[in-house]
N, C-alpha and C positions, 0 to 999 in steps of 0.2 A: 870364709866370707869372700865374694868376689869385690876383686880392685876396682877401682872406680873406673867408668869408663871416663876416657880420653873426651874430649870437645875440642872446637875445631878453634879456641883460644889456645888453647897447650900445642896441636899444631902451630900454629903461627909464631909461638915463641919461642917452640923448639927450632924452627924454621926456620927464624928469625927475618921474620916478613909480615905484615900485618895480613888480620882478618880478612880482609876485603879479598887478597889476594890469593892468600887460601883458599874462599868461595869461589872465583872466578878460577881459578886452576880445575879444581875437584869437579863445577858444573862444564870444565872442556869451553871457556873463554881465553882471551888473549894472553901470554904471560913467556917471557924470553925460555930458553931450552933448560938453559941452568938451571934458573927459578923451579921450573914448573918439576925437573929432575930431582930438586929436592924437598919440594912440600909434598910427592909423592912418595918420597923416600921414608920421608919423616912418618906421613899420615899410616902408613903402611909398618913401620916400626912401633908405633902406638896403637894400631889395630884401631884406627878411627874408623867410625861407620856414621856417617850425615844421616842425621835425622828427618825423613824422609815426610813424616810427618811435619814436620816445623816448615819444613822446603817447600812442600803444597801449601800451605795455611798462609805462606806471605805471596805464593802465586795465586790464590784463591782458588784450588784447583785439588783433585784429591790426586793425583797421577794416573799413571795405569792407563790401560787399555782394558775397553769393555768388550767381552765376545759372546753371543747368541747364537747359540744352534738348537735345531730342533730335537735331539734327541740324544744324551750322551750314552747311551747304551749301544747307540748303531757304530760299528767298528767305523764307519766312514767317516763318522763326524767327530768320532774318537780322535781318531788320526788327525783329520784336519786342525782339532783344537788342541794334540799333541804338536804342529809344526809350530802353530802361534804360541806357545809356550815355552819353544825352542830358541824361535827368534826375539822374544820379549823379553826373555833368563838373560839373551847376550848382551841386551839391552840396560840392563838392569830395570826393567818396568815388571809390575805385577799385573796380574790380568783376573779380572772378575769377570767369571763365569756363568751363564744361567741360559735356562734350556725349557725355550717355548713349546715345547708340546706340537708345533706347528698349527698353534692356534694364535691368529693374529692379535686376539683380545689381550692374553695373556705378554703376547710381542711388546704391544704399547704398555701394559704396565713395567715392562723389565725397560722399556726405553726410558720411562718416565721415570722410574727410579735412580736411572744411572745419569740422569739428569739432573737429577737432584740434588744425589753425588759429586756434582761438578764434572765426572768425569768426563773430557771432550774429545775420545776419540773411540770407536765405536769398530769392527767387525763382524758382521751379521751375516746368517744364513737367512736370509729372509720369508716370513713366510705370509704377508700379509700385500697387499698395493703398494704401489710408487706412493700412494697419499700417507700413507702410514707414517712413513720418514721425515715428511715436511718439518715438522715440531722439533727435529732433533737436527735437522740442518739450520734453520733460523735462529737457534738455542747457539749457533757455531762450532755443533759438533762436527768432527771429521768422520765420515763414514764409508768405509769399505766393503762391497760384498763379497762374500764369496760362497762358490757353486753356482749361483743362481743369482737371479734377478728377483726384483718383484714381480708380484702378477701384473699387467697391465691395468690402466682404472678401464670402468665398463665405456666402452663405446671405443676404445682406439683399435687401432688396424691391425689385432696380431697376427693376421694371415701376412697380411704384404712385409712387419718386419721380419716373421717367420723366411718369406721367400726370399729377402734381402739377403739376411746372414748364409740363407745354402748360394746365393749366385755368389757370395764373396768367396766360400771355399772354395767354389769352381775356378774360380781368377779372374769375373766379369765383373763389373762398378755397374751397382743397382742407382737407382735414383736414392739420392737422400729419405731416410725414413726418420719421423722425428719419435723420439724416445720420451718415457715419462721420466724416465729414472736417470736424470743425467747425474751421477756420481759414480767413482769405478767400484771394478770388480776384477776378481781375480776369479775365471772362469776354465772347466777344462773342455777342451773339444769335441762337447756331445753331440754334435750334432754329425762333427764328421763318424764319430767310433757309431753311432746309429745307425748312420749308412752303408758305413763297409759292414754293421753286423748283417744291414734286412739285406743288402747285396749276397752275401757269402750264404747266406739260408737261401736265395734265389737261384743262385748257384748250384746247390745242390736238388734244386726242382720243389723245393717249399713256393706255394701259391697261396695257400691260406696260413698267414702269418700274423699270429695275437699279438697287441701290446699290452703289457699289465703295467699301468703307471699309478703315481701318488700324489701326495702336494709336492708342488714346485717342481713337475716335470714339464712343463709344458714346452719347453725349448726342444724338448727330445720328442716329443708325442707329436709335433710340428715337423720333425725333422724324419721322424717313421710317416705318416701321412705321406710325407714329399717324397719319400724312397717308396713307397710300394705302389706307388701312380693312383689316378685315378680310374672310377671309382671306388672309394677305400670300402671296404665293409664296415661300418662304424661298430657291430655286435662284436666285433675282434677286437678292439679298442676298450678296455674295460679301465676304472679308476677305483680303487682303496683309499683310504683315510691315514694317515699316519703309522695307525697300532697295528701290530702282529695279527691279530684277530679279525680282524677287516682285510687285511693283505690274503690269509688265509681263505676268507670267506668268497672276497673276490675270484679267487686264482683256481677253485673249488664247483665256484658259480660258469667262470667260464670253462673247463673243462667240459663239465656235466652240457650246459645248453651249447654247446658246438663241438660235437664229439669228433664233425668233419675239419678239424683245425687239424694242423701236421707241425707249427713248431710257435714257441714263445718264446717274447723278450721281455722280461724282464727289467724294469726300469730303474732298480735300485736293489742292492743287497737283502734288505727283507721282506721285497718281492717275489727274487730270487728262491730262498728259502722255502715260501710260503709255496709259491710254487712246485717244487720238489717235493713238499711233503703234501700236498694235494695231490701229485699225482702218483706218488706213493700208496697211499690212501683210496684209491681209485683202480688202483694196479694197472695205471699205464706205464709203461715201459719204456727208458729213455734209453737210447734217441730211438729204437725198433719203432713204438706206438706215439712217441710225439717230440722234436727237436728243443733241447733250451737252450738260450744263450743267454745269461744278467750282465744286467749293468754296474761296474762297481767288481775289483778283485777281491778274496776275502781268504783267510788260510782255509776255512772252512770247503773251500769251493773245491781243492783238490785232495778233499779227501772224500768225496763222493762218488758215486759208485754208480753210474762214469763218474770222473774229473769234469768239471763244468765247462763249458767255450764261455768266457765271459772278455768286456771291453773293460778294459783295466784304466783308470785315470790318479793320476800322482795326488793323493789325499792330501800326504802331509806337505808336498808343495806348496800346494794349493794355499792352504794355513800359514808357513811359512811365507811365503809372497805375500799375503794380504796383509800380515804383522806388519812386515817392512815397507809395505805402502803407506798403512798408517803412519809410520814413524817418521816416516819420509816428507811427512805433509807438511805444509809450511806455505810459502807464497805462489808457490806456483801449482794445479791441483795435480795431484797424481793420475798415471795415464792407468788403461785397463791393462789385463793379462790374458793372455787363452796359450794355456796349456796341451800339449798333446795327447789323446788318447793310444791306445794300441787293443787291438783282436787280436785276445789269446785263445788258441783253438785247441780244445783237448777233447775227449771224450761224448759230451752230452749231443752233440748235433751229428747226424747222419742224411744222406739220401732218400729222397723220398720214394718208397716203394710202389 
């Protein structure tokens, strides 16, 4: 028969300090070095564990950290909600998971649940508008994004904040652009890894250069646009839905109606993929018969036949940063992040003949 557990009364009088004092040591409140050296001695000798439950119920709050990503099957978002698990464990917070589909409908129900929840702090891959979020910031939840933003609501200027962010990489001060989504984000630098990728395919004498994007690329499909000048060929510009089978069907479709295309990027990992085995399937020949390069590193990638050129960006970073934002939040709002990309160059891209 297991011993009873310990309560944070037998603390205190093994301690020999009252309750109160206990609480305030254990939640990291004020309490002299001695003091605090020995209610931890003690708590730790009795193998106390606070009741985690009882502790939300008097804040009115459940704890935890909420995280939303679109798909936990794609290694990326794997990763990235392996960093926030990372940094919530050191935490001691639990974190409730759940996975939109990258459908916004679905977005607001999982918002609305964890609202429900009490829960008030919030990490999202977003897949829905800046309007989507309003209910869960006036509710006083804390909300962080990460990868990506929302979409814009219809009618704002995403060409001029598009052109904004590339003159800031350059090191010139655009005119103020105003944002729908003023809340942070923990972003990586797609737009720069975009352009040194459509630069280094130009490089090599690529002119007709695909983009294969999906939901919530739009920072990168703006920042390919800006790198291959104008007039862009919009028919090289294709878009997929979320699932495998739509990436596929896309990557399949553009091949076939542009046989004159010489290299693709890829805008995400099962892009990437989807790509390679359409042109597989086709028996085009990488890089002799057509260049790739994806967005997104993957173990998979260097075991292809070539090795992929792909733009690598820190996933579990990414995740990690955004936990600690969240956690961080308090009176003053947390600032954003942008991360580095890097062009890893192996195999899949060649010269154009």
């Amino acid at each position: 028969m297991d011993a009873k557990r310990a309560t944070i009364k037998d603390v205190a009088r093994a301690a020999g300090v009252g309750v109160a004092t206990v609480s305030r040591v254990l939640s990291g409140g004020s309490a002299s070095a001695r003091t605090r050296e020995r209610v931890l001695a003690v708590a730790a000798q009795l193998d106390y564990r606070p009741s985690a439950l009882g502790r939300n119920l008097r804040q009115r709050r459940t704890g935890g950290i909420g995280l939303l990503v679109p798909d936990l099957t794609d290694s990326f978002f794997g990763r990235l909600a392996e960093g926030v698990l990372a940094c919530a464990r050191s935490a001691g917070e639990p974190v409730v998971v759940g996975s939109t589909g990258d459908d916004p409908e679905q977005e607001a129900e999982l918002i609305g649940m964890l609202l429900e929840q009490s829960v008030d702090r919030l990490i999202a891959v977003p897949s829905g508008d800046a309007d989507a979020w309003g209910p869960a910031v006036k509710a006083g939840m804390t909300v962080v994004f990460a990868d990506r933003l929302p979409s814009e609501a219809p009618g704002e200027d995403d060409d001029s904040a598009a052109t904004a962010d590339l003159m800031l990489l350059d090191g010139l001060a655009p005119a103020p652009v105003a944002r729908s989504a003023d809340l942070p984000a923990v972003l990586a630098d797609d737009r720069a890894g975009i352009r040194t990728a459509v630069r280094y395919l130009s490089g090599l004498g690529h002119r007709r250069i695909a983009f294969l994007g999906g939901p919530g690329h739009d920072r990168r499909v703006a920042a390919f646009r800006e790198a291959v000048g104008s007039p862009v060929d919009e028919e090289l510009v294709v878009f997929a839905t979320g699932s495998r089978d739509s990436a596929y069907a896309a990557a399949s479709g553009l091949f076939q109606s542009r046989p004159d295309l010489t290299a693709v990027l890829a805008a995400g990992n099962v892009l990437g993929e989807a790509a390679v085995l359409a042109a597989r399937e086709l028996d085009l020949r990488v890089p002799r018969d057509v260049s790739l390069v994806m967005y997104d590193d993957v173990p998979w990638a260097e075991l292809c036949a070539p090795p992929l050129t792909v733009i690598a960006q820190p996933a579990r970073d990414i995740g990690y940063r955004a936990a600690e934002l969240v956690l961080r939040s308090g009176s003053r709002r947390p600032r954003g992040v942008v991360l580095p990309t890097e062009l890893i160059v192996r195999g899949s891209c060649g010269p154009r003949r």
